[in-house]
FIMAR-794368 format. One record per residue (C-alpha): residue number from 1; residue in one letter; chain; x, y negated, z negated. Coordinates in nm, 3 decimals. Each point is the difference from the previous one (the first is absolute). Example, Ala and Ser with C-alpha at 12.3 -4.5 7.8 and 13.67 -1.06 7.14 Angstrom:
<rs>
<1 "a" "A" <1.230 0.450 -0.780>> <2 "s" "A" <0.137 -0.344 0.066>> 
</rs>
This chain:
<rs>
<1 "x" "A" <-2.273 1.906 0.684>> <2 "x" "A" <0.269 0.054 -0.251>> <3 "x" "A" <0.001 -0.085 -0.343>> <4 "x" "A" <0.320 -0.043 -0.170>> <5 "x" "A" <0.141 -0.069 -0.303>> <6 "x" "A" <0.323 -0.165 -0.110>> <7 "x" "A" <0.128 0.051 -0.349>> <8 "x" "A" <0.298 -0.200 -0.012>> <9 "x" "A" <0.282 -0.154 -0.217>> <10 "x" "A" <0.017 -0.396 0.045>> <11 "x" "A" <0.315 -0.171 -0.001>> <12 "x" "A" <-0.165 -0.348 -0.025>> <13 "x" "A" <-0.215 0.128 -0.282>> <14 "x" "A" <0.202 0.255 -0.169>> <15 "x" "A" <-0.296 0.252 -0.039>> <16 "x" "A" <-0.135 0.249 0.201>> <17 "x" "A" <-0.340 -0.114 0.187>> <18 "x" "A" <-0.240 0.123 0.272>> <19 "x" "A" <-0.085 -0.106 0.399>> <20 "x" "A" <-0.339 0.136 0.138>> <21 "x" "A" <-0.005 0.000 0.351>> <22 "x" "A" <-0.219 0.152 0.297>> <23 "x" "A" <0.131 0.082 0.321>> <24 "x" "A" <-0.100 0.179 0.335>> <25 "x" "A" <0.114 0.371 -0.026>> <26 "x" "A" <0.158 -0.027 0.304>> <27 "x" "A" <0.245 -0.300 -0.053>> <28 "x" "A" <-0.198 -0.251 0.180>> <29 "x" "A" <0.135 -0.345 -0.068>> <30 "x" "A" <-0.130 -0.226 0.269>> <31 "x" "A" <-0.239 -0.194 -0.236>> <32 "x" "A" <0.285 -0.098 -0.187>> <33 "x" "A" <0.003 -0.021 -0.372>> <34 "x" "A" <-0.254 -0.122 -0.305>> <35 "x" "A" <0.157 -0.094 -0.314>> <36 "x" "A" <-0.360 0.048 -0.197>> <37 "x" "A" <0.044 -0.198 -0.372>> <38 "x" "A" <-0.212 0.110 -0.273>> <39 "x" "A" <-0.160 -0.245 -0.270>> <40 "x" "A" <0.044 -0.043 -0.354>> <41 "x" "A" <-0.079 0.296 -0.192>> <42 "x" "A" <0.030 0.277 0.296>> <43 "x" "A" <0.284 0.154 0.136>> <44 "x" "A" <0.091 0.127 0.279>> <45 "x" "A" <-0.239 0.323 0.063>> <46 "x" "A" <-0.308 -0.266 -0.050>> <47 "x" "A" <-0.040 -0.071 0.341>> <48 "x" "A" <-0.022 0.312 0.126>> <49 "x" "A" <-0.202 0.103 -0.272>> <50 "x" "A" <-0.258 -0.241 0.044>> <51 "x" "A" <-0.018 -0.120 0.397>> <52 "x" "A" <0.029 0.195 0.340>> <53 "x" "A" <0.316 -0.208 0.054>> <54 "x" "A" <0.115 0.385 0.146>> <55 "x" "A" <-0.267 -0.005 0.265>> <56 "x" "A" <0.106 -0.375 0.080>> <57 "x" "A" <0.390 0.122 -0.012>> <58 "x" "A" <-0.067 0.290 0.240>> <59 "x" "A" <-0.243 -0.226 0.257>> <60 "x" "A" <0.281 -0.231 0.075>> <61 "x" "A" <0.310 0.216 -0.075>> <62 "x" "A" <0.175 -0.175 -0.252>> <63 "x" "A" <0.186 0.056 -0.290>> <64 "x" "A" <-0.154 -0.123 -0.275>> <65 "x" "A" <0.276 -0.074 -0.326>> <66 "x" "A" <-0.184 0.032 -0.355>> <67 "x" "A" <0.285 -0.109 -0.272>> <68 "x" "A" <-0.058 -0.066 -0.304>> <69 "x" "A" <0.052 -0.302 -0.214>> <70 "x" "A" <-0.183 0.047 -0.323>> <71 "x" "A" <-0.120 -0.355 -0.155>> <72 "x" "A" <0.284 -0.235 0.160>> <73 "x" "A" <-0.127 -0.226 0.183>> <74 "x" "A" <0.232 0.156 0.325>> <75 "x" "A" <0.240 -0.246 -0.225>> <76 "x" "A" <0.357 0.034 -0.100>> <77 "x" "A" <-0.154 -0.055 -0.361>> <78 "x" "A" <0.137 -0.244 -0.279>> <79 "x" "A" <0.067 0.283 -0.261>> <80 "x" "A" <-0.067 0.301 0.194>> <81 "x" "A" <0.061 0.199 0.352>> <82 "x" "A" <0.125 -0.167 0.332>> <83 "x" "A" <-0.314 0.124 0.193>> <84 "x" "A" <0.014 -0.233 0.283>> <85 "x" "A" <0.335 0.081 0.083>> <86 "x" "A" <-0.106 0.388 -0.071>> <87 "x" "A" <-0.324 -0.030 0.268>> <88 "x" "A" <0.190 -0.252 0.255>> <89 "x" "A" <0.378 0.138 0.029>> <90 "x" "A" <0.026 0.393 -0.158>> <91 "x" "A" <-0.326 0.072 0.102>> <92 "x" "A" <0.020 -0.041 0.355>> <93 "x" "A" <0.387 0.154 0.037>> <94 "x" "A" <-0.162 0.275 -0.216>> <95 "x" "A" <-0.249 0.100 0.236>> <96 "x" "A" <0.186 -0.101 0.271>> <97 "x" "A" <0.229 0.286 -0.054>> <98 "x" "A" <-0.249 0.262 -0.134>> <99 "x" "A" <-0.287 -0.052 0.253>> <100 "x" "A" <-0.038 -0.001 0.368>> <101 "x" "A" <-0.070 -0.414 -0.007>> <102 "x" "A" <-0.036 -0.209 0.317>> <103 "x" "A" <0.182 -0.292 -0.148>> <104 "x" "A" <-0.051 -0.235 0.225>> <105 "x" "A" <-0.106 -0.326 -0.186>> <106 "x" "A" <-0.305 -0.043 0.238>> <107 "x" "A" <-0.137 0.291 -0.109>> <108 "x" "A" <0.064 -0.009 -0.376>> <109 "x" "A" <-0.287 -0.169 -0.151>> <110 "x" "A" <-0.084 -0.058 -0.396>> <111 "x" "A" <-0.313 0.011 -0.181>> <112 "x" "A" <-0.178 0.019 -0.346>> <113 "x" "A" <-0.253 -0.064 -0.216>> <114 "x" "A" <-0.040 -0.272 -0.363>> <115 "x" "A" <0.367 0.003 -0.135>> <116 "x" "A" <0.101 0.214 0.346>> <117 "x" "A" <-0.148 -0.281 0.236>> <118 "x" "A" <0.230 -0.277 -0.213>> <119 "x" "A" <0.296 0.252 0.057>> <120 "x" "A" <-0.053 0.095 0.387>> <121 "x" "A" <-0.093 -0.389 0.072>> <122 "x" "A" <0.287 -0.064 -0.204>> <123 "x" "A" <0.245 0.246 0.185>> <124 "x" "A" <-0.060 -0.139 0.310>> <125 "x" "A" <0.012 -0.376 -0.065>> <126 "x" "A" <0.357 0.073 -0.175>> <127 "x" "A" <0.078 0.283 0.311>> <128 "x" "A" <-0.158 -0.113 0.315>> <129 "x" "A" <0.232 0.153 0.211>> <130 "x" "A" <-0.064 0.336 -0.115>> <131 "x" "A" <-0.381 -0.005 -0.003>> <132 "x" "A" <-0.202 -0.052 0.290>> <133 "x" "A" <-0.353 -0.068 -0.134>> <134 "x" "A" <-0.159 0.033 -0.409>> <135 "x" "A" <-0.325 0.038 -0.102>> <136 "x" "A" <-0.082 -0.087 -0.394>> <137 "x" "A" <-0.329 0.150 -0.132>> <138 "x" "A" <-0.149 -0.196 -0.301>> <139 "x" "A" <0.365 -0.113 -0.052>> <140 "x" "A" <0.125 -0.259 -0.272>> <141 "x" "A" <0.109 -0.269 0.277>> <142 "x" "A" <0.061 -0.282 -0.312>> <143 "x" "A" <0.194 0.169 -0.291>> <144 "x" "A" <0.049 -0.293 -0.187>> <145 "x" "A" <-0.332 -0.069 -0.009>> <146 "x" "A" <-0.082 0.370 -0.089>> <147 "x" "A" <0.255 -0.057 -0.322>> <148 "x" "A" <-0.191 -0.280 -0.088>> <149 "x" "A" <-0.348 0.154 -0.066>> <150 "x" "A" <-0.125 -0.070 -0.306>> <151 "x" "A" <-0.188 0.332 -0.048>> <152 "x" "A" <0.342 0.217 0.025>> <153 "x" "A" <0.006 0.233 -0.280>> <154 "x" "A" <0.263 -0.017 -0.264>> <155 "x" "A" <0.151 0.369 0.144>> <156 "x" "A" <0.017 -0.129 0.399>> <157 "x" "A" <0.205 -0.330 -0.161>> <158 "x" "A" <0.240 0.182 -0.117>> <159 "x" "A" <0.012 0.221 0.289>> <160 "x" "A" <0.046 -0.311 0.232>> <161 "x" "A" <0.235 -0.135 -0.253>> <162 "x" "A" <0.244 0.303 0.075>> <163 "x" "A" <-0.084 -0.045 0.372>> <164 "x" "A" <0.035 -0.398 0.045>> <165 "x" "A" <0.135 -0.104 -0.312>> <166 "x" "A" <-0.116 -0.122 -0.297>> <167 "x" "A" <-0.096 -0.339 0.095>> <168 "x" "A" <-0.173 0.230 0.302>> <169 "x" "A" <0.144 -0.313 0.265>> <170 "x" "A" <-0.001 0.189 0.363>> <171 "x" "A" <0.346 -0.095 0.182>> <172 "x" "A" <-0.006 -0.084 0.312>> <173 "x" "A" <0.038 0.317 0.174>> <174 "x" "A" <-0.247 0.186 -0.196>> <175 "x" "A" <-0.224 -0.299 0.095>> <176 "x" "A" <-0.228 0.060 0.368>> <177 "x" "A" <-0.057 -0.396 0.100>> <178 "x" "A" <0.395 -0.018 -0.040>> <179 "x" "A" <0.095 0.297 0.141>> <180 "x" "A" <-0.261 -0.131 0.324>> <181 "x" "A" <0.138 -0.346 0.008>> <182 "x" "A" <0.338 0.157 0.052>> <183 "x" "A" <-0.043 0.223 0.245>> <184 "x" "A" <-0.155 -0.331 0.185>> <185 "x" "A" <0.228 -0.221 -0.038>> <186 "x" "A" <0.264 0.233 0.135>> <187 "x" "A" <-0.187 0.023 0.333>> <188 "x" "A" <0.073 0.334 0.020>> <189 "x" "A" <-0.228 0.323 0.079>> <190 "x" "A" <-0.310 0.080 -0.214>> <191 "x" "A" <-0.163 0.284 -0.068>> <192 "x" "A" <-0.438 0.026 0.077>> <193 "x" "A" <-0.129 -0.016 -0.335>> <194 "x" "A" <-0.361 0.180 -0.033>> <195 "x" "A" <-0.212 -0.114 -0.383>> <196 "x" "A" <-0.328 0.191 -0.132>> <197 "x" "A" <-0.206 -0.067 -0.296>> <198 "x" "A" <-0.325 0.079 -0.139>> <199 "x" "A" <-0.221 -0.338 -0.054>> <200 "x" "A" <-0.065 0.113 -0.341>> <201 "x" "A" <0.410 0.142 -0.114>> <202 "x" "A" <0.159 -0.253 -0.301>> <203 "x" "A" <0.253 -0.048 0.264>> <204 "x" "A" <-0.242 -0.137 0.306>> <205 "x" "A" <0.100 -0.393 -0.110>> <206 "x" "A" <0.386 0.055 0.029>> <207 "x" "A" <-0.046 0.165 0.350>> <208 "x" "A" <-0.255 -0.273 0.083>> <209 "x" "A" <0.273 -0.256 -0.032>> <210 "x" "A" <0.335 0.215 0.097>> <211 "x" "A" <-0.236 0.078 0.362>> <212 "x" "A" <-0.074 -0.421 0.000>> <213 "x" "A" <0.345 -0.057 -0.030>> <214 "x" "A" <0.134 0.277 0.226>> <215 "x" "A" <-0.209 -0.074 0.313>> <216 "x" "A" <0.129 -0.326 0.055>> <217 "x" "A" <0.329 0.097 -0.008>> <218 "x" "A" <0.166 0.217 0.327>> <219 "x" "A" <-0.025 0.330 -0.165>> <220 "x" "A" <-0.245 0.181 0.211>> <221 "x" "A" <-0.257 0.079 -0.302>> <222 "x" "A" <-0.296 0.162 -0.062>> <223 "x" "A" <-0.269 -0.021 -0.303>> <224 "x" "A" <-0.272 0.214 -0.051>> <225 "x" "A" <-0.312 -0.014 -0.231>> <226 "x" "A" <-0.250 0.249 -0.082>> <227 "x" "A" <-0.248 0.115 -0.290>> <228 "x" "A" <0.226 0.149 -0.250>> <229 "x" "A" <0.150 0.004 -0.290>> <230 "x" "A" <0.383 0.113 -0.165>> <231 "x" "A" <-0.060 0.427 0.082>> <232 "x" "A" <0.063 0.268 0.212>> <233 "x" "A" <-0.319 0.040 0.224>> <234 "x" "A" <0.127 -0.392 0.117>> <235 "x" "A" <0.360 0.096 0.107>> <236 "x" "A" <-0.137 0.315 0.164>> <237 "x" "A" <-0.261 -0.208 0.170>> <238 "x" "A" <0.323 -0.248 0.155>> <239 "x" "A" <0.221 0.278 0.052>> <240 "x" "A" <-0.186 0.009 0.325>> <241 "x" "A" <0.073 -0.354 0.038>> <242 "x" "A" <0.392 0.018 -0.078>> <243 "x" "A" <0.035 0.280 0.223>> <244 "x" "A" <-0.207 -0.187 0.302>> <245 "x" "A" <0.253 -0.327 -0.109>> <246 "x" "A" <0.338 0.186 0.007>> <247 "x" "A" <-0.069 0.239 0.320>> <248 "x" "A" <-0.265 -0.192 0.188>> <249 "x" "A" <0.071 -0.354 -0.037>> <250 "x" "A" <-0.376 -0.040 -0.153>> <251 "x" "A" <-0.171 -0.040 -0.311>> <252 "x" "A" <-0.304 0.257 0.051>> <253 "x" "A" <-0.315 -0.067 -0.330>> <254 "x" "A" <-0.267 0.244 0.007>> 
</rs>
């Protein structure tokens, strides 16, 4: 496997910033490609840093896409960066043209973990047509309810504040139950949507409820529920599982 990275000037962001990605030596594509989001306080080297997601990337000979976003939200923020434009339209051309991508929409899947699982669920509820299945780990599936909590600290206010706003009201795209409804109502394709959380992670309500709503609706949607809490050894543990939901059409716990 090859591990490269990209140190390059954004357009969209007007500052230079990095891509981590792993691919097979030999230009292998036919697993497609992994956009891989990081959470809120890592970057984009954490993943490879702290999973085998490389020994997952070069079992099923994929491309995996490790951008990073620092603490957006994957959100063209209020008073900041356009990020969700950055990861959804210069990201892809970028790559597109540096790498050896197979860019064929039913291979390109999305994926991430806590803020990352609210951007790739949110990427491909706004983008079906370019992403074939996502997998959220531990993701924030109900940001306005995670701007309401009452035991936010005075620093992460004013951090959402510059993200959301400062009456921190989501808008309907940033929204996931909107962004779902949508993509329903238009009748049109939908991409397999794959949820894990630990049964002891401060997020495990929200993705309680998101999965209740979900699998009544026609998105073909998986939940899954383990021991665990909001860390590392968890999102190792159900890397296993995303990889068995995007390439195998399963959801394999051990």
């Amino acid at each position: 496997m090859a591990h490269i990275t990209i140190e390059t000037g954004s357009p969209t962001l007007c500052m230079n910033t990095s891509i981590h990605v792993v691919s097979s030596d030999s230009g292998e594509t036919s697993g497609g490609t992994l956009y891989l989001l990081h959470g809120a306080g890592d970057n984009a080297s954490t993943w490879q840093r702290l999973t085998t997601i490389e020994m997952y990337a070069q079992q099923y000979g994929c491309t995996v896409i490790m951008p990073e976003a620092n603490r957006s939200y994957y959100t063209d923020m209020e008073y900041g960066l356009n990020y969700f434009h950055y990861i959804t339209q210069e990201l892809p051309d970028l790559c597109k043209r540096q790498l050896n991508l197979n860019s064929d929409p039913a291979k390109t899947y999305v994926a991430g973990l806590s803020m990352g699982g609210y951007g790739a669920l949110k990427c491909a509820l706004t983008y079906p047509e370019r992403y074939r299945k996502v997998a959220s780990l531990s993701g924030v599936t109900d940001i306005q309810k995670r701007l309401q909590d009452p035991m936010m600290p005075p620093d992460m206010i004013k951090e959402m504040k510059a993200v959301f706003g400062e009456q921190l009201v989501v808008k309907p795209n940033q929204d996931l139950y909107t962004l779902s409804a949508n993509l329903l109502q238009q009748g049109g394709a939908l991409p397999d949507i794959l949820s894990c959380c630990g049964d002891h992670d401060p997020f495990v309500e929200m993705n309680r409820a998101f999965a209740e709503y979900m699998q009544d609706t026609a998105f073909e949607f998986r939940y899954v529920e383990t021991p665990g809490t909001h860390e590392w050894r968890f999102w190792e543990q159900h890397l296993r599982t995303m990889f068995d939901f995007l390439y195998n059409d399963k959801t394999k716990v051990e």
